[in-house]
TORKOL-443572 format. One record per residue (C-alpha): residue number from 1; residue in one letter; chain; x, y, z. Coordinates in nm, 2 decimals, m for minus. Layout:
N
<site><n>NUM</n><res>a</res><chain>A</chain><c1>X</c1><c2>Y</c2><c3>Z</c3></site>
...
% end
This chain:
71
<site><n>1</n><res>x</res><chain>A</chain><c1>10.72</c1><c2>9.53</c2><c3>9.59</c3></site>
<site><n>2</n><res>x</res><chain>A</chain><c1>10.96</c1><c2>9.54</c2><c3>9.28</c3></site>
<site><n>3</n><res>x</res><chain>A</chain><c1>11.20</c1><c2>9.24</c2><c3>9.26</c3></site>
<site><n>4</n><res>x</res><chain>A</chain><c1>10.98</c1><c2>9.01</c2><c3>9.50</c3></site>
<site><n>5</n><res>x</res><chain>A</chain><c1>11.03</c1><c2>8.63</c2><c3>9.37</c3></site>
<site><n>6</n><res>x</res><chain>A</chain><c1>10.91</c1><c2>8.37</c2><c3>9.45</c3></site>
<site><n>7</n><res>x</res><chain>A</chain><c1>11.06</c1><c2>8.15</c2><c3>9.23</c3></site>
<site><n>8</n><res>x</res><chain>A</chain><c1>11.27</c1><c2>7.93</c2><c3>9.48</c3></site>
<site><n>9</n><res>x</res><chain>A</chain><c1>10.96</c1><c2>7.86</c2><c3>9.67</c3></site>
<site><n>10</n><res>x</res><chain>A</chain><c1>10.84</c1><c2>7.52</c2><c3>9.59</c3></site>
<site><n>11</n><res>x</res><chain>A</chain><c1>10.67</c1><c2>7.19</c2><c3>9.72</c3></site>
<site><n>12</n><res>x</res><chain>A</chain><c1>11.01</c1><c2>7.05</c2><c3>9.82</c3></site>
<site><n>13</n><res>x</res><chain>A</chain><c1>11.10</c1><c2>7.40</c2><c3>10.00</c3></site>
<site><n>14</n><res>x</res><chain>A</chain><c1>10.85</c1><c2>7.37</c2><c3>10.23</c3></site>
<site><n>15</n><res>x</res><chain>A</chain><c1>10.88</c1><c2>6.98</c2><c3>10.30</c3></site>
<site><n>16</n><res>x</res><chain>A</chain><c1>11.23</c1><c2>7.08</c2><c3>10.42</c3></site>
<site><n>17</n><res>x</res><chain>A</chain><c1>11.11</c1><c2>7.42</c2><c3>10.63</c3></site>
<site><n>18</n><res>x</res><chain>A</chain><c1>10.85</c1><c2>7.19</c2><c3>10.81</c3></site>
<site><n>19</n><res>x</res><chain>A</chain><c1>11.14</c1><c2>6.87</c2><c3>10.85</c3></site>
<site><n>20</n><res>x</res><chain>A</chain><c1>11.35</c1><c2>7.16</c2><c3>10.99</c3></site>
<site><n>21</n><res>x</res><chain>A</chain><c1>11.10</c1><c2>7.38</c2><c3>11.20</c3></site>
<site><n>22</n><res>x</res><chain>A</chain><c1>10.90</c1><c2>7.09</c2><c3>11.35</c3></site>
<site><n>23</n><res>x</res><chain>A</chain><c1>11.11</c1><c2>7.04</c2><c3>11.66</c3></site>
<site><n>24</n><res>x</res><chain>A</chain><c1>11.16</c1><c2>7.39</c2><c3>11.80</c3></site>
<site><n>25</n><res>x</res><chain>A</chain><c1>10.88</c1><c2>7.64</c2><c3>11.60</c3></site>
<site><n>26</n><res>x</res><chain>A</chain><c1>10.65</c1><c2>7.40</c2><c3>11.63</c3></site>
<site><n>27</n><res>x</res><chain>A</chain><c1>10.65</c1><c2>7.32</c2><c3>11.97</c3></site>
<site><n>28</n><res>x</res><chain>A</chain><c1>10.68</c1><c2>7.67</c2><c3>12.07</c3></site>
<site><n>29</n><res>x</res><chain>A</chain><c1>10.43</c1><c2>7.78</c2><c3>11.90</c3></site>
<site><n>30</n><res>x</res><chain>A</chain><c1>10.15</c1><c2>7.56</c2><c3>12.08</c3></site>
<site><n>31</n><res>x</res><chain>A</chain><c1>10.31</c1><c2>7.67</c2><c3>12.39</c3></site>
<site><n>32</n><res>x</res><chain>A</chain><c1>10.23</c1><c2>7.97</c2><c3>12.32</c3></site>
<site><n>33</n><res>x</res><chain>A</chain><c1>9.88</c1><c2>7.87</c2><c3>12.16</c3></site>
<site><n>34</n><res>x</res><chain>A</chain><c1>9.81</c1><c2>7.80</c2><c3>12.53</c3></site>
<site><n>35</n><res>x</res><chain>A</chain><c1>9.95</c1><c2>8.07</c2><c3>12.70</c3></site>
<site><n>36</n><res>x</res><chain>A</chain><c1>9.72</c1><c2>8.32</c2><c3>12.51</c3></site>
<site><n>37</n><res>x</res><chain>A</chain><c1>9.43</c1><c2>8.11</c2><c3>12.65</c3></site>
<site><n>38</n><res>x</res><chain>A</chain><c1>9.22</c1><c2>8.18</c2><c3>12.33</c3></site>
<site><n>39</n><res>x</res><chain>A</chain><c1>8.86</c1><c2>8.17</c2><c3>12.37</c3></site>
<site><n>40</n><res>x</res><chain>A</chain><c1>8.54</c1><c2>8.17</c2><c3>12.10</c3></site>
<site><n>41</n><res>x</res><chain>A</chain><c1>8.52</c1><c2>8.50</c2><c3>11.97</c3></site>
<site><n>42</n><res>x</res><chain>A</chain><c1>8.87</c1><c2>8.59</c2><c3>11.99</c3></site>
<site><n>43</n><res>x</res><chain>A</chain><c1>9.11</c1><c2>8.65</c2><c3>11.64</c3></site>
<site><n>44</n><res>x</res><chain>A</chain><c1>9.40</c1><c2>8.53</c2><c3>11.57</c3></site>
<site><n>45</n><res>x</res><chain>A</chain><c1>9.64</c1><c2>8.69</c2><c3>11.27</c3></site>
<site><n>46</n><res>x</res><chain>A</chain><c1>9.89</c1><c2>8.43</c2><c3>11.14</c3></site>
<site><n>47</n><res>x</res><chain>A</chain><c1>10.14</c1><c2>8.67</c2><c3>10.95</c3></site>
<site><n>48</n><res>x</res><chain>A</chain><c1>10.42</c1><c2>8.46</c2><c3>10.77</c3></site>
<site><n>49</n><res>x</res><chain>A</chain><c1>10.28</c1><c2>8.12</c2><c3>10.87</c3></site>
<site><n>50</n><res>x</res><chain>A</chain><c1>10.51</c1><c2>7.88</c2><c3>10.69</c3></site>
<site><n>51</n><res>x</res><chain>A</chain><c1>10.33</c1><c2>7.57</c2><c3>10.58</c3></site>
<site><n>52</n><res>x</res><chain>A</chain><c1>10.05</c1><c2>7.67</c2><c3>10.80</c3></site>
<site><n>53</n><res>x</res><chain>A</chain><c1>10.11</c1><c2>7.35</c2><c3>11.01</c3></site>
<site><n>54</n><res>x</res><chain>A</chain><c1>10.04</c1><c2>7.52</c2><c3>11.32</c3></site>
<site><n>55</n><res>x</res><chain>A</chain><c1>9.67</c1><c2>7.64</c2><c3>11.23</c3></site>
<site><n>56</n><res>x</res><chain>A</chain><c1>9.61</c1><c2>7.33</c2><c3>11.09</c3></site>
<site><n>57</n><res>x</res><chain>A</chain><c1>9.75</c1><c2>7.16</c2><c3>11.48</c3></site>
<site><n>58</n><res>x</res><chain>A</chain><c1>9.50</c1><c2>7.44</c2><c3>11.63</c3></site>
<site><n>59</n><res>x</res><chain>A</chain><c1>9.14</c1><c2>7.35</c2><c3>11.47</c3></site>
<site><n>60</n><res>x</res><chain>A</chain><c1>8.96</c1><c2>7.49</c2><c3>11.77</c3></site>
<site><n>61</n><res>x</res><chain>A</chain><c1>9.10</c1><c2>7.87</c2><c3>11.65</c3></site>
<site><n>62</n><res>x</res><chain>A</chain><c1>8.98</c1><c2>8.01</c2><c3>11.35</c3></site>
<site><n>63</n><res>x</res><chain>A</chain><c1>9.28</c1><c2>8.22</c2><c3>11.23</c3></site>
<site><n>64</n><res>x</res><chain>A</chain><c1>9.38</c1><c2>8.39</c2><c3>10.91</c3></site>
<site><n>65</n><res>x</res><chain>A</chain><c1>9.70</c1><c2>8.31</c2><c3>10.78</c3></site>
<site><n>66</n><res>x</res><chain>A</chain><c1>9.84</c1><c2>8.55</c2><c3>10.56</c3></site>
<site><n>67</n><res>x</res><chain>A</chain><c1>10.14</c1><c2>8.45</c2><c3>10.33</c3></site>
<site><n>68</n><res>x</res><chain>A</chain><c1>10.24</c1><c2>8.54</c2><c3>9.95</c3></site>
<site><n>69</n><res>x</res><chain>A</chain><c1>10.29</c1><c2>8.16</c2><c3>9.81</c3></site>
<site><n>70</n><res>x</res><chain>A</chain><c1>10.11</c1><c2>7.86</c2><c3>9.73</c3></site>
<site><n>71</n><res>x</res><chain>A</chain><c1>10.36</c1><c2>7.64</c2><c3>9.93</c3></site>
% end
């Protein structure tokens, strides 16, 4: 991937994308959590999961969140 950077994302970056996401991703996302209806033994691929705020909400899944920075 030449050119990638990830020099713009920082601590304070992803303070402001949770501020900002909270209200509508958030809440979406554990509707949607409890649609699926997971169950022991199931997996669960996180790809592009923000600040991971979401898998830290759903302890009872054990998912593997998959993003390029440290943020």
């Amino acid at each position: 991937m030449s050119g990638l950077s990830l020099a713009f994302d920082t601590p304070q970056l992803a303070q402001q994308y949770e501020e900002r996401s909270v209200d509508r991703q958030f809440v979406h996302g554990k509707r949607l959590i409890g649609r699926l209806a997971i169950r022991p033994g199931d997996h669960v691929l996180d790809i592009g999961s923000g600040t991971g705020l979401l898998r830290l909400e759903s302890k009872r899944l054990v998912a593997v969140a998959l993003k390029p920075s440290p943020h």
